[in-house]
N, C-alpha and C positions, 0 to 999 in steps of 0.2 A: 504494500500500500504506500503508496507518494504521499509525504509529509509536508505539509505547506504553512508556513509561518505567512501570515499577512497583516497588517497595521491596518486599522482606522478603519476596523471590523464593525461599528457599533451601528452606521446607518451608512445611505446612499450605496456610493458604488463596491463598498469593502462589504455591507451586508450582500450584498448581489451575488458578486464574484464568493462569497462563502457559499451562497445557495447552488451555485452552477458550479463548483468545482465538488462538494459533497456529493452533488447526484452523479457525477463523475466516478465518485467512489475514492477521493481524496481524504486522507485525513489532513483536516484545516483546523490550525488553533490560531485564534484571532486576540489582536491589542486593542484595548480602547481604555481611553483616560481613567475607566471604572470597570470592573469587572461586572458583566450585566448577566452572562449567561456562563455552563458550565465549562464549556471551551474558549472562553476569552480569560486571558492576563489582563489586568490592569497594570496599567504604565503611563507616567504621563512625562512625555519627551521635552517637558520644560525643564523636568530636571536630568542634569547631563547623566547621570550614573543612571536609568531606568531602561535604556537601550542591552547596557552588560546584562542587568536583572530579566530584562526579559528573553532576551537570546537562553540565558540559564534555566532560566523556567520552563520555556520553549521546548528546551533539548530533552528535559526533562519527560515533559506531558507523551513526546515524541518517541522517546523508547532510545534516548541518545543518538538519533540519527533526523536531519530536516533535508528535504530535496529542494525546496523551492523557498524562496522568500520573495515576497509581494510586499514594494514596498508606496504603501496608497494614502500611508495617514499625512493630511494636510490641514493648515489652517490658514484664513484668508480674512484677513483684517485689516482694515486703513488704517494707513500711517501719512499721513497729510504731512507735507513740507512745511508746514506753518506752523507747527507745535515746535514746543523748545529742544533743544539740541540735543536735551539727555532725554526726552520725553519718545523723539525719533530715533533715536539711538538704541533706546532698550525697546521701541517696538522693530527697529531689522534684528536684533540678536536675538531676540524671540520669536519671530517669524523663521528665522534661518537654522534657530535649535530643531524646532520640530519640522520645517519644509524639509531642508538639505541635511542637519549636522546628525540627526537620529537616523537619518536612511542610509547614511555614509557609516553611521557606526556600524550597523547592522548587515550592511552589507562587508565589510572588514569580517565581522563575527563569520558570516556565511562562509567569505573567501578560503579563512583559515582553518575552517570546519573540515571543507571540502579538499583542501588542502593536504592536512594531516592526515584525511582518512586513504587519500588516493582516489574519491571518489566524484564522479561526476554532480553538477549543482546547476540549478539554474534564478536567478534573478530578473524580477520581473518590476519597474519602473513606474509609477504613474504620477508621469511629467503632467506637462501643459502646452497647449498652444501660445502659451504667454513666456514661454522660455525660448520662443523661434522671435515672435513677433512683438514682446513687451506686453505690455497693460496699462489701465489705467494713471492718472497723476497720485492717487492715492497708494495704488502696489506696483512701487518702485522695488520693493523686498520681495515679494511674489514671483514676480518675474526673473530678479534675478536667482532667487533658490532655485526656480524649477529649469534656467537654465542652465544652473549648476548642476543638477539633478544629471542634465542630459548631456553632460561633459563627462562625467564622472561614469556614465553606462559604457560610454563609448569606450573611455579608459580600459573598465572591468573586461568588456567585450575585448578590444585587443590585447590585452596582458596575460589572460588563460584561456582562451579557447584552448589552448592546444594541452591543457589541463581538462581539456573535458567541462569547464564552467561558462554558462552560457548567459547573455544576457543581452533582455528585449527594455525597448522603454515606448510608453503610449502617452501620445501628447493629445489628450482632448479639450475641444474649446472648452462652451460653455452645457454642463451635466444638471439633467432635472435633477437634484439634490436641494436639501437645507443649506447647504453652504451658500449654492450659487442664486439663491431666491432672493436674497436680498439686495444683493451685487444687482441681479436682472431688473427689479422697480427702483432702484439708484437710477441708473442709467437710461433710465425711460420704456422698462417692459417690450411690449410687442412692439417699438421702433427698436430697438436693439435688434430685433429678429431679420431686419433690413440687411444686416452684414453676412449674414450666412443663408447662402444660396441654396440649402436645402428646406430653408424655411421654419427650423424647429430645430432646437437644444437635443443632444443626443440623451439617454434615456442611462440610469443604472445597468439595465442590463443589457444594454447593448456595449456599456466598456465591459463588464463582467466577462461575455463570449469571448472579446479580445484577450482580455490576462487570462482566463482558460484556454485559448488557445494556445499563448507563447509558454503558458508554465505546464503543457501536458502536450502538448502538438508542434508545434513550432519547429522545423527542420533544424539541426546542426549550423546548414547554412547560413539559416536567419540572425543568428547572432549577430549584435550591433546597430540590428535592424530598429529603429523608428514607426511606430504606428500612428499616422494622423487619425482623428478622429471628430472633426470638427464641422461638419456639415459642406466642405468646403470655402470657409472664411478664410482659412490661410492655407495655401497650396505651395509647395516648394517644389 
């Protein structure tokens, strides 16, 4: 049974992808800031040491062995240029603890897992379209985490493939979730929907299919691969 560690389990698209990777016949153990059900750790990636505690717990629940980590958990908050200088300050290093600095650790954890054992791994990314194309004046931090996000896949991707560890990252715009609902009636609601030529925000389980696919399907080949997801608003 393929063991799958995934962050930012508790709603949207982390709940999705737990439901479509179990019917799969995965064993999934999920993070969310509170431990809500029996297969979720509680961890909350603001503080720096909960990334090591929960990889340990993980490995644990896991039978000392994980194949996949999905790393999805995200938070999306303004940070206005016009707030005081410590005030934006400690909102990018707490933006970038839990966007970038927790999926980075986690993915270290993974690397050397798979590493030591000899055995094959694979890592699975959930960027943003805001990491190709930026964001709003408010997520200056956003963007930049999630394009760090997609530096650092590339990195994992060329430095072990030939370790046998594999890794995809999915850059989706804007996802019907709680996060992006507020973001969407900031920005003007259905005029928003004017930038993306399919007409409509893509749905939970349609990223869900995607990270099932790179973390149980996905060719050899695909490593390093990029998955847009964004209705066609940004096309590269």
């Amino acid at each position: 049974m393929t063991s799958i560690l995934i962050t930012g389990l508790s709603r949207g698209i982390g709940a999705a992808a737990a439901q479509v990777l179990k019917a799969r016949g995965a064993r999934v153990i999920g993070q969310a800031r509170q431990a809500h059900e029996p297969d979720t750790i509680g961890a909350d990636f603001t503080d720096s040491s909960a990334p090591a505690a929960l990889w340990e717990a993980a490995l644990e629940r896991a039978g000392g062995q994980i194949d996949v980590l999905v790393n999805n958990a995200g938070v999306f908050e303004k940070n206005p240029i016009g707030v005081s200088d410590i005030e934006w300050l400690d909102g990018w290093e707490a933006n970038m603890r839990v966007n970038l600095t927790a999926a980075a650790q986690l993915s270290r954890f993974a690397v050397r897992h798979w590493l030591d054992r000899g055995i094959a791994g694979r890592i699975v990314h959930v960027a943003s379209r805001a990491g190709h194309r930026g964001d709003s004046p408010d997520h200056w931090h956003y963007a930049a985490a999630k394009g760090g996000m997609i530096a650092m896949h590339k990195t994992i991707a060329r430095g072990y493939a030939g370790n046998g560890i594999l890794s995809f990252a999915i850059a989706p715009g804007f996802v019907d979730t709680a996060m992006a609902e507020d973001y969407l009636a900031s920005r003007g609601g259905p005029g928003l929907l004017a930038d993306i030529p399919l007409g409509r925000v893509a749905t939970p389980e349609e990223i869900a299919r995607i990270i099932a696919f790179c973390a149980l399907d996905a060719p050899e080949s695909m490593t390093g691969a990029m998955i847009d997801a964004n209705g066609a608003s940004y096309v590269r």
